[in-house]
PLY file of the C-alpha trace (Angstrom):
ply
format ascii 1.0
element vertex 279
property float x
property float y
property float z
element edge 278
property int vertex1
property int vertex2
end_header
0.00 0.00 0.00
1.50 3.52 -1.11
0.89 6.63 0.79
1.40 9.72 -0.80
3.25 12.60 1.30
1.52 14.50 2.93
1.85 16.34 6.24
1.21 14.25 9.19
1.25 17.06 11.52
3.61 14.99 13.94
0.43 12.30 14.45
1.66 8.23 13.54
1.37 7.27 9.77
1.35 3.87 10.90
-0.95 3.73 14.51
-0.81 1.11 16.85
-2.92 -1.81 15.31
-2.62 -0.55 11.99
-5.27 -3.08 9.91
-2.58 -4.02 7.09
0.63 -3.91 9.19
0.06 -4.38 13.42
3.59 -5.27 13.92
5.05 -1.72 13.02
4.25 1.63 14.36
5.87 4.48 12.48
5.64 8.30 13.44
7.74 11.29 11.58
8.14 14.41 13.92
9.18 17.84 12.82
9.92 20.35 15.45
11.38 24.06 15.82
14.39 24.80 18.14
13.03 24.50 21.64
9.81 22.75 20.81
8.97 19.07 22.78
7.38 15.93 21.66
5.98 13.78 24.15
4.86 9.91 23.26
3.93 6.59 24.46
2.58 3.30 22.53
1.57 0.55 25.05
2.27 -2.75 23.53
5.37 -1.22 21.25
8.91 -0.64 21.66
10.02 1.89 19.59
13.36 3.98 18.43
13.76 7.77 18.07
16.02 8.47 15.20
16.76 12.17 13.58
16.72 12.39 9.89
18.17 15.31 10.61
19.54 18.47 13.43
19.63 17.13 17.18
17.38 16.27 20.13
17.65 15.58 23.93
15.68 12.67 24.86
14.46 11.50 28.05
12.83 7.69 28.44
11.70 8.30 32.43
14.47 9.44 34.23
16.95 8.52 32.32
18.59 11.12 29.97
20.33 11.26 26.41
21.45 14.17 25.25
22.88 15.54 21.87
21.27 12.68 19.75
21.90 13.21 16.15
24.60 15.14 14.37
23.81 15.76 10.81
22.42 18.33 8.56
20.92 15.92 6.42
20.09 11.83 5.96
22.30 13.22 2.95
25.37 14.15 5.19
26.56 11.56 8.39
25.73 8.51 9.90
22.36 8.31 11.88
21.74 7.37 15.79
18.92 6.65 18.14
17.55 5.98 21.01
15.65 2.62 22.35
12.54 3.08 23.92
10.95 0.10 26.28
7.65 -0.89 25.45
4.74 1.50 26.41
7.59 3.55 28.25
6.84 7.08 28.39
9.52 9.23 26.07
10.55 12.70 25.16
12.39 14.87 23.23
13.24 18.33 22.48
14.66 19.85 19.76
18.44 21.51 20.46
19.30 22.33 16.40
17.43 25.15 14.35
15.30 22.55 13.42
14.82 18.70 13.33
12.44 15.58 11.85
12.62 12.56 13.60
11.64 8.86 12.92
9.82 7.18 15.88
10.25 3.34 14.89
8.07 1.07 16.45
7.17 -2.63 16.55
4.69 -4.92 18.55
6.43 -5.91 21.60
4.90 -6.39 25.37
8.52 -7.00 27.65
9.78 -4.00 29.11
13.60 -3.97 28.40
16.32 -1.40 29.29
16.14 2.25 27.02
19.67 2.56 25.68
21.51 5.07 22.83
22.95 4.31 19.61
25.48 6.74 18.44
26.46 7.77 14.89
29.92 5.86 15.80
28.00 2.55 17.17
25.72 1.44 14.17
26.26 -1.35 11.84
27.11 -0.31 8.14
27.20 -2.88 5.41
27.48 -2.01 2.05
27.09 -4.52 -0.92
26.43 -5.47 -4.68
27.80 -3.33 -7.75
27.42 -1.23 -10.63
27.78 -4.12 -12.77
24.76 -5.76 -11.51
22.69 -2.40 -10.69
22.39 -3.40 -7.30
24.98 -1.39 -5.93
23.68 -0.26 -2.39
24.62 0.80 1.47
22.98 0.07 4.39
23.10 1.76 8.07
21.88 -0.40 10.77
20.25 1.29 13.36
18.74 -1.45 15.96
20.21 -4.17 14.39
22.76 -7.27 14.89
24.81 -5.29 17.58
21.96 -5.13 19.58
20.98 -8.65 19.93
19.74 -9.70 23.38
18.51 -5.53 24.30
16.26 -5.21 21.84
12.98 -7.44 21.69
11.47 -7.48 17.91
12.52 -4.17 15.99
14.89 -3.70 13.54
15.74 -0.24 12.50
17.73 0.54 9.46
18.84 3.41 6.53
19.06 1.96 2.93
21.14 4.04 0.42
21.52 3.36 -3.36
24.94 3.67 -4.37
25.39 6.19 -6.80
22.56 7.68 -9.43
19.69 4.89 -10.03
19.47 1.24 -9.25
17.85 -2.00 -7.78
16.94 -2.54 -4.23
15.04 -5.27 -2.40
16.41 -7.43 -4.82
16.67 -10.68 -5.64
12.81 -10.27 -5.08
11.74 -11.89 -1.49
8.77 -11.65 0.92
8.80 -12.46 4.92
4.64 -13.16 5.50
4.65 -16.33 6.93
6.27 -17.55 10.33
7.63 -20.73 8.64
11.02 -21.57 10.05
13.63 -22.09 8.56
12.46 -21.25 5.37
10.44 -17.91 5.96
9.87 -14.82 8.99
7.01 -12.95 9.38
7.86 -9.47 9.48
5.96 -6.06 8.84
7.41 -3.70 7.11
7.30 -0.04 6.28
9.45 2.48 4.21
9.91 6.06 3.93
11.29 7.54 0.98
13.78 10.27 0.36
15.43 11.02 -3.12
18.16 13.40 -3.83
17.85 15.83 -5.28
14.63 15.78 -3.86
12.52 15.81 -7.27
13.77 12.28 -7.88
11.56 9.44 -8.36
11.55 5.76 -8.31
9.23 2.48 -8.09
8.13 -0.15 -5.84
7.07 -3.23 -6.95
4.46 -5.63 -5.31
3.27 -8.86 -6.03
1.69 -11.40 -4.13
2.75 -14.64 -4.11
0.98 -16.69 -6.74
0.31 -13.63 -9.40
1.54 -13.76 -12.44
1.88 -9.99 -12.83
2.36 -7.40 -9.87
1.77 -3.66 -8.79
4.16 -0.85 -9.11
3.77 2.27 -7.51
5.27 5.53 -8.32
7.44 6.94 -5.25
8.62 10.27 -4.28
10.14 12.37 -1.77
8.08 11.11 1.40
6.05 8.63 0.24
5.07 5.83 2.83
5.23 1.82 1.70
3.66 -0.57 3.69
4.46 -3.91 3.31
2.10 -6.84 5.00
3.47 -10.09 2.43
4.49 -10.23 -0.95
7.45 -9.49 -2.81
8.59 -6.35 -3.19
11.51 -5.26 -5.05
12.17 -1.44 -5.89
14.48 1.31 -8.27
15.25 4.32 -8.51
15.42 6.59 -11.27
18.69 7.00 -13.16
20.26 10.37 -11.93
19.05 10.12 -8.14
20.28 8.43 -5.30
17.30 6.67 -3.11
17.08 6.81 0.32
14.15 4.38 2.69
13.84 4.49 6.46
12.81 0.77 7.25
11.26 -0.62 10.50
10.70 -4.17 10.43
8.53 -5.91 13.43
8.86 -9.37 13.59
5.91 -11.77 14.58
7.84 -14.63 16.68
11.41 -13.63 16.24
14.07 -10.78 15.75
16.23 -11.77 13.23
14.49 -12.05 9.83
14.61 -14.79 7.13
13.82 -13.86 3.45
11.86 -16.16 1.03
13.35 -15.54 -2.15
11.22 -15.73 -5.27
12.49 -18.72 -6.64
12.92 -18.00 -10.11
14.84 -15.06 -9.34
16.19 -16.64 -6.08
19.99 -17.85 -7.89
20.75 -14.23 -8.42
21.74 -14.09 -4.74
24.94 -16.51 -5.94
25.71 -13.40 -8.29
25.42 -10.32 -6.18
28.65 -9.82 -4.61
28.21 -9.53 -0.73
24.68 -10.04 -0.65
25.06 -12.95 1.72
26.72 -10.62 4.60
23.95 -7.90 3.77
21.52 -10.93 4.88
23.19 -11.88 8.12
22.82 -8.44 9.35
19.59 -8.68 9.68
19.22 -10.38 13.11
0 1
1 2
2 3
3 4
4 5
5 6
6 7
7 8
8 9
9 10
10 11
11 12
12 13
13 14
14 15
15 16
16 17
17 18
18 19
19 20
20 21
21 22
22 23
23 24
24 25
25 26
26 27
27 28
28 29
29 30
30 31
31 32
32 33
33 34
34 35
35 36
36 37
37 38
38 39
39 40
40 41
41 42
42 43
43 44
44 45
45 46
46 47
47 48
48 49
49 50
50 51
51 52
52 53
53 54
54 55
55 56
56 57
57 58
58 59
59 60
60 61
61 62
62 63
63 64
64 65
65 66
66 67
67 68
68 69
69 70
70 71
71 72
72 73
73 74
74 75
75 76
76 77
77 78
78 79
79 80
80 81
81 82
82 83
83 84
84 85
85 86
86 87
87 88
88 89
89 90
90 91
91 92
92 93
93 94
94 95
95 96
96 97
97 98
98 99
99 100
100 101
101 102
102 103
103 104
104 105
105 106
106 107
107 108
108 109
109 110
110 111
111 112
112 113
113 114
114 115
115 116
116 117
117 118
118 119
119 120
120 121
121 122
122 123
123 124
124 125
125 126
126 127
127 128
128 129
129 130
130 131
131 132
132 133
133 134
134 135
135 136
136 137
137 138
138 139
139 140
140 141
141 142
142 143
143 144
144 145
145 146
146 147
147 148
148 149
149 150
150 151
151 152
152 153
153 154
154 155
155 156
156 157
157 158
158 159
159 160
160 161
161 162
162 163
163 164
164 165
165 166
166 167
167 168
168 169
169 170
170 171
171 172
172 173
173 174
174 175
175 176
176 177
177 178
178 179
179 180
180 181
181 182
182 183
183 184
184 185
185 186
186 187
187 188
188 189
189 190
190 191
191 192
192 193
193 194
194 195
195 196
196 197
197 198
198 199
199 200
200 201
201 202
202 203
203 204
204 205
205 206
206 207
207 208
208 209
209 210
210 211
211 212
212 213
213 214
214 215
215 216
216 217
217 218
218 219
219 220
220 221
221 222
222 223
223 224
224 225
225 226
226 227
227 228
228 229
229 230
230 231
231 232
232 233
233 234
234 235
235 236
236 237
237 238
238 239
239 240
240 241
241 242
242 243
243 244
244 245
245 246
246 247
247 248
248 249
249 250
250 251
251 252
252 253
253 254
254 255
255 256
256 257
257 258
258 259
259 260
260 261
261 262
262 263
263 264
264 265
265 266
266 267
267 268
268 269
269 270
270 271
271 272
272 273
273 274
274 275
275 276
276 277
277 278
């Protein structure tokens, strides 16, 4: 399902019990120096991550401050901060200006809030321009945070360079089918530079013989509940997608590739550490 940008006004795009995608929350908050957002989502954990300027945040009494330090998702490597399930949270906007991601997924423990800084994530970057697939990814809440985190994964995905294939080979996580198959939620956000690019995610449910493919821009919202879903960008324009993923009885996530497309991941060169990161 593609949402078109619009302005949320700081209020979720993706509520609690959303009817497509329940394991995923997603909020984007835009504030003014000095200006406060206040939040809590019973039955999620979530992650407060700045696209861009920097916040203080506060999860109870405990206290992060300084959280993000870049002028763009453009410019820098990101950071966040964990937030327990249903824990009450809060930040305030230090910088000129900010927008922050609040990541969330279904999730009823109460674990320990904690910060990642822009020198703590997980980068991986693999593929090439050979094979169009060329692409960068900056994990968030990912395999470094095994064992404090319960089921969200939090991540930036970069094409390398102008245009080119993500998401691919094509796979889809619906079913909780171990080993084979993980289900997960997910949800994208979409950024393009320069900010007039475009791209296109694909969709197609298992068992079609021909798919959907949606036009994306700056902003647009994906939401993902099954099927596979491959996408490009534009030649010209680099890509950019926030992605939560909420898994149903796990963490780590296991992709079904489509299987007639499923040998390409022998010819993508470090595809295979791009999946183990995803735990």
């Amino acid at each position: 399902m593609h949402i078109q940008p619009y302005d949320n006004r700081n209020d979720p795009i993706i509520g609690a019990d959303h009817e497509r995608v329940p394991l995923v929350y997603m909020n984007i908050v835009k504030l003014k120096q000095g200006e406060r957002f206040d939040y809590a989502v019973e039955g999620y954990e979530t992650c407060c991550v700045p696209a861009h300027g920097t916040i203080d945040v506060s999860v109870g009494n405990q206290h992060f401050e300084a959280l993000g330090d870049r002028a763009s998702i453009w410019e820098g490597d990101p950071s966040g901060v964990y937030v327990p399930s249903g824990r009450e949270a809060g930040f305030t906007c230090v910088s000129e200006d900010t927008e922050v991601f609040i990541a969330g997924a279904r999730f009823d423990e109460v674990l320990e809030p904690f910060a990642v800084r822009s020198n703590e994530i997980d980068p991986v970057q693999y593929g090439s321009d050979e094979t169009k697939t060329h692409r960068k990814i900056k994990h968030i809440l990912g395999q470094k945070q095994a064992g404090r985190v319960g089921r969200l994964l939090v991540s930036e995905l970069f094409t390398v360079g102008a245009g080119g294939w993500s998401g691919f080979p094509s796979h889809k996580h619906e079913n909780d089918a171990l080993p084979d198959e993980t289900r997960h939620d997910e949800v994208y956000n979409f950024r393009f530079n320069p900010d007039w690019g475009f791209g296109a995610q694909f969709h197609q449910r298992e068992g079609e013989e021909f798919g959907q493919c949606y036009h994306v821009k700056n902003g647009s919202t994906f939401v993902i509940d099954g099927g596979y879903h491959p996408s490009v960008a534009a030649p010209g324009y680099e890509m950019y997608y926030f992605t939560i993923l909420g898994g149903l009885s796990q963490r780590p996530l296991v992709q079904n590739f489509q299987p007639e497309h499923a040998y390409q991941v022998e010819t993508i060169p470090g595809i295979k550490d791009m999946i183990a990161k995803f735990k």
